[in-house]
C-alpha positions in Angstrom: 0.0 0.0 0.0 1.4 3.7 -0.9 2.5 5.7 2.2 0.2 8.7 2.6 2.0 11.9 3.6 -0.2 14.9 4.5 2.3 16.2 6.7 5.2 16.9 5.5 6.6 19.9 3.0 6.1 19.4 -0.5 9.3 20.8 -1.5 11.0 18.3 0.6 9.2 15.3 -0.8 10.4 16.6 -4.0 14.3 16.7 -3.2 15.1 14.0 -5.5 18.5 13.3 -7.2 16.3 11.8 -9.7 13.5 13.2 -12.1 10.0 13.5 -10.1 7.0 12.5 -11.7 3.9 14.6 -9.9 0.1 13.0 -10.7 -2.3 15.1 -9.1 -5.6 13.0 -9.3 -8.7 12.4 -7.2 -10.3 8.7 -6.4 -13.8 10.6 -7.2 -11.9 11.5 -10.5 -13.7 9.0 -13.3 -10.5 10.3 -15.8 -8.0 9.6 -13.0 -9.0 6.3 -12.3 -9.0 5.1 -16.2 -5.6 6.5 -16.3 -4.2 4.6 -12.9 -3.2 1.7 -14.7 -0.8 3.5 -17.2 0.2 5.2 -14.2 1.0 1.9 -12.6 2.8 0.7 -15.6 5.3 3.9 -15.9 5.8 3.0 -11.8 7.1 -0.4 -12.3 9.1 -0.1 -15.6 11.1 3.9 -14.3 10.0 3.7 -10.7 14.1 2.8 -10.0 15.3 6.2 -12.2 12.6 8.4 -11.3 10.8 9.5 -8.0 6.5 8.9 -8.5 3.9 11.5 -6.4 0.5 11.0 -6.5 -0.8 14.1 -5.2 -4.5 13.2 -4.0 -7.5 15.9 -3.8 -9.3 13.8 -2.1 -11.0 14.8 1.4 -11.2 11.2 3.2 -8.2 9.7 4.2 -9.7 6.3 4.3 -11.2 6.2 1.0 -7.7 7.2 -0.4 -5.9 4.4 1.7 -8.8 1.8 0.6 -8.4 3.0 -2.8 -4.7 2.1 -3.2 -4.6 -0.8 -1.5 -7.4 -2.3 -3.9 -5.8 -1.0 -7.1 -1.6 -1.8 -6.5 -1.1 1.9 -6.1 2.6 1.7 -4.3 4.2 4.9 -5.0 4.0 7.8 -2.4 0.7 9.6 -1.9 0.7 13.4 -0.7 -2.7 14.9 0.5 -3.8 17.5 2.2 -7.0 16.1 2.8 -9.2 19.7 1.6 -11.1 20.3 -1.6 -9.0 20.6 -4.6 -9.9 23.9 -5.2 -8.4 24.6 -1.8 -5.7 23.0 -2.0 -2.3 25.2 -1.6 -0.9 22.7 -3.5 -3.4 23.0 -6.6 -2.8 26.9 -6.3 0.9 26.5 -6.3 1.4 24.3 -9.2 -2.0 26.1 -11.1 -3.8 22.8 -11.2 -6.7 23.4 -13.3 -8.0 19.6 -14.5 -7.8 16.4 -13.2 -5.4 14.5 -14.0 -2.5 16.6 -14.0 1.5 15.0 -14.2 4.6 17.0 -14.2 8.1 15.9 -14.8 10.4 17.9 -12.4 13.9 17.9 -13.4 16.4 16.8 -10.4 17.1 20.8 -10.6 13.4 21.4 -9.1 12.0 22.6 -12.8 9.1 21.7 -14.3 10.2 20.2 -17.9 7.2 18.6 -19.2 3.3 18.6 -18.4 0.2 16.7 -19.4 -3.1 15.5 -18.8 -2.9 11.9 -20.4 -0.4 10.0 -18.5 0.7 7.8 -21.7 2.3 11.4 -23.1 3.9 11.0 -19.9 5.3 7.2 -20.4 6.3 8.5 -23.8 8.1 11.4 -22.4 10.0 8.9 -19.9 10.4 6.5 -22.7 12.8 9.5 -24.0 14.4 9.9 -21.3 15.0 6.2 -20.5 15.9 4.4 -23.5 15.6 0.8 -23.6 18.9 -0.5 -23.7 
């Protein structure tokens, strides 16, 4: 089951010699959910060369832990457990859909964002040639 941090500042989480992946999604998000098991997928093929986020808006602690532990979500969760829209997090990274990933570079920029998370797998594709 992911470790669900709520806690903690973000900007530590993302100290990472590594690129971060960031998905900011929502159990109650129908697109979010469709797009998990891509999601999952990029996770066990990079998840050794790059740092994965979910950043939950969801309100209920529970339903995000029962959530992840029925669907194989392992990487690290971050919530703060309030509506998106009132999320600091939403307003510092302008979150305006759901899903939302970023790709933060190991300097702390943001170097690639989408909605679809198979952009994303391309993008880290590119990144991580097959060898």
């Amino acid at each position: 089951m992911a470790q669900v941090i709520n806690d903690a500042n973000f900007a530590e989480i993302l100290a990472s010699p590594k690129p971060v992946v960031i998905d900011f999604w929502a159990t109650w998000c129908p697109d979010c959910r469709r797009e998990i098991p891509t999601v999952k997928e990029m996770f066990q093929k990079y998840g050794t060369r790059a740092k994965f986020i979910g950043v939950s808006m969801d309100t209920d602690k529970q339903k995000l832990d029962n959530y992840t532990q029925a669907n194989g979500v392992e990487w690290e969760q971050y919530s703060e457990f309030k509506k998106w829209k009132e999320t600091q997090i939403s307003k510092d990274y302008k979150i305006s859909w759901l899903p939302t990933m970023y790709l933060i570079n190991p300097e702390g920029k943001v170097v690639y964002t989408t909605v679809l998370a198979e952009r994303m797998a391309k993008k880290l594709a590119e990144i991580f040639p097959e060898k």
